[in-house]
N, C-alpha and C positions, 0 to 999 in steps of 0.2 A: 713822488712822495718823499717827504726832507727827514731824516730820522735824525736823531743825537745818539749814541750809545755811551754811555758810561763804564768804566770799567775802576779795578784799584781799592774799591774800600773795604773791611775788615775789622780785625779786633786788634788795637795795639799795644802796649803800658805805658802809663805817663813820658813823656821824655823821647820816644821814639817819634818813626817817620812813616811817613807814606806817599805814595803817587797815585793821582787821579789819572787818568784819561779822558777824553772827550769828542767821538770820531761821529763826524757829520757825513752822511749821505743821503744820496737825489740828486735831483734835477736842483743843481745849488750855480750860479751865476758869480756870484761872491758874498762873502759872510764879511759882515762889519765888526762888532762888538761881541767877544764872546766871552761869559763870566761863569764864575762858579758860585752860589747860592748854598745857604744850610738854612734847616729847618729841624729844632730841639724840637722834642714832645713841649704842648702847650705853651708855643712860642711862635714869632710870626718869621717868613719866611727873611733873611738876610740875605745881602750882598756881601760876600768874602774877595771876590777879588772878579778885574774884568783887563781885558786888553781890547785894544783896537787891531783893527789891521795895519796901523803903522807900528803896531810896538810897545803905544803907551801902556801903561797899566795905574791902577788904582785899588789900593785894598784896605778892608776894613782896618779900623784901628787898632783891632784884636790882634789882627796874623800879622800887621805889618811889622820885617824881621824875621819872621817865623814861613811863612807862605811865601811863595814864588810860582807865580800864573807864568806861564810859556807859552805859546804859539810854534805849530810845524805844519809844512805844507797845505798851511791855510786853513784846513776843513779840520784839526787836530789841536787843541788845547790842553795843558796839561795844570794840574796843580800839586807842585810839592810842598808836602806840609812835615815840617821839621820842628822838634820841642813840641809834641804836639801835647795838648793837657786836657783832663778831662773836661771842660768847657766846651770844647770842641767838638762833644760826640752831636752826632745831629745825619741828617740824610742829609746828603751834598747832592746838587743837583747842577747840571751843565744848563746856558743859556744861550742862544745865540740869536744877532738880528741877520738872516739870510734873505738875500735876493735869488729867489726862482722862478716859478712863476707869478708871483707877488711876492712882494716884500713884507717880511713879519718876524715875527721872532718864533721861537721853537725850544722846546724843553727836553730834556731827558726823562729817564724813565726815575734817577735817582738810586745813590750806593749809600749804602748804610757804615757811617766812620764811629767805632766806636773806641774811645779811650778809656781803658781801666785797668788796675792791676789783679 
């Protein structure tokens, strides 16, 4: 069974920082693409940033600057999010597409990042 856990979100004040986490277990073969997601109250689910397994990355036009997606020992994803503003507040969610015993993608359970003062 492939889990994602999430860890790292909170209450911040404008201007400040945070670290996500993103730690994958099971039966995982190798993990491709893994992104971190947000979802505002009545608004639809975003892509904020993704990496591959070589490194590349891609992030919304909002964080880019401000966000930095990471990768460590493969199955561990991180996002640091820096200046962060109230726009921002929203449930962040980890994605990953995992090969185990089929290939699919897989969700977290979701951290609640809230900016305000």
């Amino acid at each position: 069974q492939v889990q994602l856990v999430e860890s790292g979100g909170g209450l911040v004040q404008p201007g400040g920082s945070l670290r996500l986490s993103c730690a994958a277990s099971g039966v995982i073969f190798s993990i491709n693409v893994m992104g971190w997601y947000r979802q505002a109250p009545g608004k639809q689910r975003e892509l904020v940033a993704a990496i591959t397994g070589g490194g590349s990355t891609n992030y919304a036009d909002s964080v880019k600057g401000r966000f930095t997606i990471s990768r460590e020992n493969t199955k561990t994803a991180y996002l640091q999010m820096n200046s962060l503003k109230p726009e921002d507040t929203a449930v962040y969610f980890c994605n990953a597409n995992i090969r185990g015993i089929a290939v699919r993608d897989y969700w977290g359970q979701g951290t609640q990042v809230t900016v305000s003062s």
